[in-house]
N, C-alpha and C positions, 0 to 999 in steps of 0.2 A: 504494500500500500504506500502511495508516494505522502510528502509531505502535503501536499493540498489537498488530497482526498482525505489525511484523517484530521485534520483542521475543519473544514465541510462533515464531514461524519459528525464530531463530536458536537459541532454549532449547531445541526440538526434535533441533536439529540439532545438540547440545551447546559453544556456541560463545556466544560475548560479541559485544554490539553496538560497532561504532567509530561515535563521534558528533565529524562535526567541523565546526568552525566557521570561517565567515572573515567578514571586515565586508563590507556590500554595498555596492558602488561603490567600491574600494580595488581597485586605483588607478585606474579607470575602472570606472565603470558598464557599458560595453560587455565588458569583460574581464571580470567574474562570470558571467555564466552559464559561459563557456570555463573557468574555476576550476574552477567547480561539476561539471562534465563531466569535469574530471579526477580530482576525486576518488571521484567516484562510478565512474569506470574503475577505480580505484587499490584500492577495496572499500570505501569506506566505506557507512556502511549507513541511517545519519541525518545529515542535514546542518541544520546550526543559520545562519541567514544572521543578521546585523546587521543594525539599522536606527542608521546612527551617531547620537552625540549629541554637546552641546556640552560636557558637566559626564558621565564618566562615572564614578564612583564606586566601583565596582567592580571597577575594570581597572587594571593596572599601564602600564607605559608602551610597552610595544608595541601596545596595543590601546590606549591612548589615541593615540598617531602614526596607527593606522589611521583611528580616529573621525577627525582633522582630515583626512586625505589623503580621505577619501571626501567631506567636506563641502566642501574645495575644488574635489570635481569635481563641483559641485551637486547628489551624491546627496541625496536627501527622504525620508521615511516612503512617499510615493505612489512614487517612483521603484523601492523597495526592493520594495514590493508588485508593481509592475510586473515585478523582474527574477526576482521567486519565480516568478511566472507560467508566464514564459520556463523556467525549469528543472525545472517539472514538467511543460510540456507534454514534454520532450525525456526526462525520466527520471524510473520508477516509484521516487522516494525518500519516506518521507518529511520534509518538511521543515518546519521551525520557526521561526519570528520571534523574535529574543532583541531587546529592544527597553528602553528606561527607561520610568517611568510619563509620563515627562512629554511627547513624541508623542502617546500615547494618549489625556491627558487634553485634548492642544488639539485633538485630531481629533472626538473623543468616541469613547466607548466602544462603543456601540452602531454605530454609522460605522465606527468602526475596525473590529470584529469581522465586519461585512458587506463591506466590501474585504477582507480575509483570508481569508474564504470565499473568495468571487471567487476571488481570487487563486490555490487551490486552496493553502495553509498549511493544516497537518496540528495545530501547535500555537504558544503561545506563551509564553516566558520573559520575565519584568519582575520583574531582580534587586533592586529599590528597592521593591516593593509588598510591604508585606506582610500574611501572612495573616490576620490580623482586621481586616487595613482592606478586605477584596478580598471579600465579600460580594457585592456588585450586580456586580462585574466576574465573579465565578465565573459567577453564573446569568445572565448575559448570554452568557458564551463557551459554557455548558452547549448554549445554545438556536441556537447555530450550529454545536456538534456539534467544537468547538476545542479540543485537550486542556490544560489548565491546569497548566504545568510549574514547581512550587515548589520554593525552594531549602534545603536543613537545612545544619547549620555542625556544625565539631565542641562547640562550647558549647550547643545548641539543647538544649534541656532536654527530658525525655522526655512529658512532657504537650503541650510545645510539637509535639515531632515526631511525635504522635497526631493532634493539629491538622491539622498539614502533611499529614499523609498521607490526610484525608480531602479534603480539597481537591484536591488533585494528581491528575491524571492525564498517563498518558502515560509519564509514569517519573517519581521522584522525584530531583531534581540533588542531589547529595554535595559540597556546598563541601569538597574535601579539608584544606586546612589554612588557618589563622587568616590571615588577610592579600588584598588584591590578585591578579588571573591574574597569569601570566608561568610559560613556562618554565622547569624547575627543573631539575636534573642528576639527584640524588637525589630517590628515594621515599623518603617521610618514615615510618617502622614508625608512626605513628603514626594514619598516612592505615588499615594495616591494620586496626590497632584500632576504627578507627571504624567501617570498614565492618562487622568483625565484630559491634561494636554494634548497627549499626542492623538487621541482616539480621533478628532473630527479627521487629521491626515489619513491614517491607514484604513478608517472602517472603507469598506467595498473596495481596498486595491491590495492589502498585504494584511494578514491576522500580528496581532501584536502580543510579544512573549516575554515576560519580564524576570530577568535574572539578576542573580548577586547579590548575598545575603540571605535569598531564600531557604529558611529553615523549618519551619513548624507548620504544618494545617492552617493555622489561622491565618500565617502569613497568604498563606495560597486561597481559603477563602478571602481574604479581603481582597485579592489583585484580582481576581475573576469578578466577586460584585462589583467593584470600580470599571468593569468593563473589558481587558484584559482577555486574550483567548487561551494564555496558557501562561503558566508558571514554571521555571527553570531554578531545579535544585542539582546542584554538584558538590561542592568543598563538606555538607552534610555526609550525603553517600562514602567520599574520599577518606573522610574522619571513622567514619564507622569502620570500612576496609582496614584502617589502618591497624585499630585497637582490637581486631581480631585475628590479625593477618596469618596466625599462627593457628588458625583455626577454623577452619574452612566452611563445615557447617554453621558455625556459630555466624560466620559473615554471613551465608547465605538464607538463613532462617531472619535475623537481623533485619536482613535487606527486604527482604519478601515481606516483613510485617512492617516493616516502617515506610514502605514503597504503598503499601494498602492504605495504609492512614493518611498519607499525602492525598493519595488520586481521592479517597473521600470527599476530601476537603474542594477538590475541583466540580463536585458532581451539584449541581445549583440549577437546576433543570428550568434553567433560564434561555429565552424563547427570544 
């Protein structure tokens, strides 16, 4: 199921998409697809994989521990290709490559976006590219039918985020608040405002999905009643992996029940 079919599916059925993330190959390369399989038991409805890096710049520090624990277990950009593979053959999700430009740009572009095919990747995130530099990368992804998932901030100015949102497919990401991921406690009122900002731009051209900071059900219920089509948890997931990493069932039992209580909090059968 591509990205725009299950955004349309879920909006039919008056309910928000859960988009979650975890780095691939954290803590083993073998151990991701079995992750991937429990969230998708758990309800999640997109799942975002990682391709670690060495410098990642946008990540707070749970997500940078996972970038090094995946490169100490020699996960790779082809490896990470590899384990997407693996978890579309096993389950109809779609799924997305959150990845830096700088893999991409020593693979090449063109290269990269043909293993992604392959691979069956539905889209791709490259939180450091941005949109006026992403010209030849758009119509290269265009021509392998990839959906091009851009990020807006709550400073992105409103001509900017006209920009963004013609480029963007797939859904538009909602940096929620000024700073690095990591889980927060509190939703920020101010995460609401933004999204009520942006809604009059994307409603009827691109669904809008707000990430960073996302941690608790409530967080997720309130960015769905504000309007919102989906909520994006990752450095929560990451955190859990980590404190169980020695223990396999315990992640995966973990993951499965705290992936269910998220998608809960999305299900608002709002019309």
């Amino acid at each position: 199921m591509s990205i725009e079919k299950s955004f349309k599916r879920l909006k039919k059925e008056g309910n928000g998409a859960l988009i979650s993330y975890i780095m691939g190959g954290d803590p083993q390369p073998e151990l991701t697809p079995r992750i991937a399989g429990a969230l998708v038991e758990g309800g999640t409805d997109i799942l975002e994989l990682g391709i670690p890096f060495s410098d990642p710049i946008a990540d707070g520090p749970t997500i940078q521990e996972a970038n090094q624990r995946a490169l100490s277990s020699g996960t790779t950009p082809l490896k990470v290709l590899e384990l997407a593979t693996h978890i579309k053959d096993d389950h109809d999700i779609p799924l997305i490559i959150l990845t830096y430009y700088n893999p991409i740009f020593r693979i090449g572009v063109k290269k990269f976006f043909d293993m992604a095919k392959k691979s069956k990747v539905d889209g791709v995130i490259v939180p450091d590219l941005p949109v006026e530099e992403a010209q030849d990368y758009k119509l290269i992804a265009d021509t392998y039918g990839l959906d091009t998932i851009f990020l807006a901030s709550p400073s992105t100015t409103i001509d900017r985020l006209e920009k963004i949102i013609r480029y963007t497919s797939g859904f538009l990401y909602l940096v929620s608040i000024f700073g690095v991921t990591g889980a927060r406690e509190k939703l920020q009122q101010s995460t609401i405002y933004i999204v009520k900002k942006l809604l009059p731009y994307t409603a009827g051209k691109v669904p809008l999905a707000v990430g960073f900071g996302i941690s608790q059900p409530y967080h997720i219920k309130s960015i769905i009643e504000a309007g919102a089509d989906g909520a994006i948890v990752g450095s929560a997931f990451v955190e859990m992996i980590k404190r169980s990493r020695y223990d396999v069932n315990t992640i995966l039992n973990r993951i499965r029940r705290y992936t269910s209580e998220l998608k809960r909090a999305t299900i608002l059968n709002r019309k």
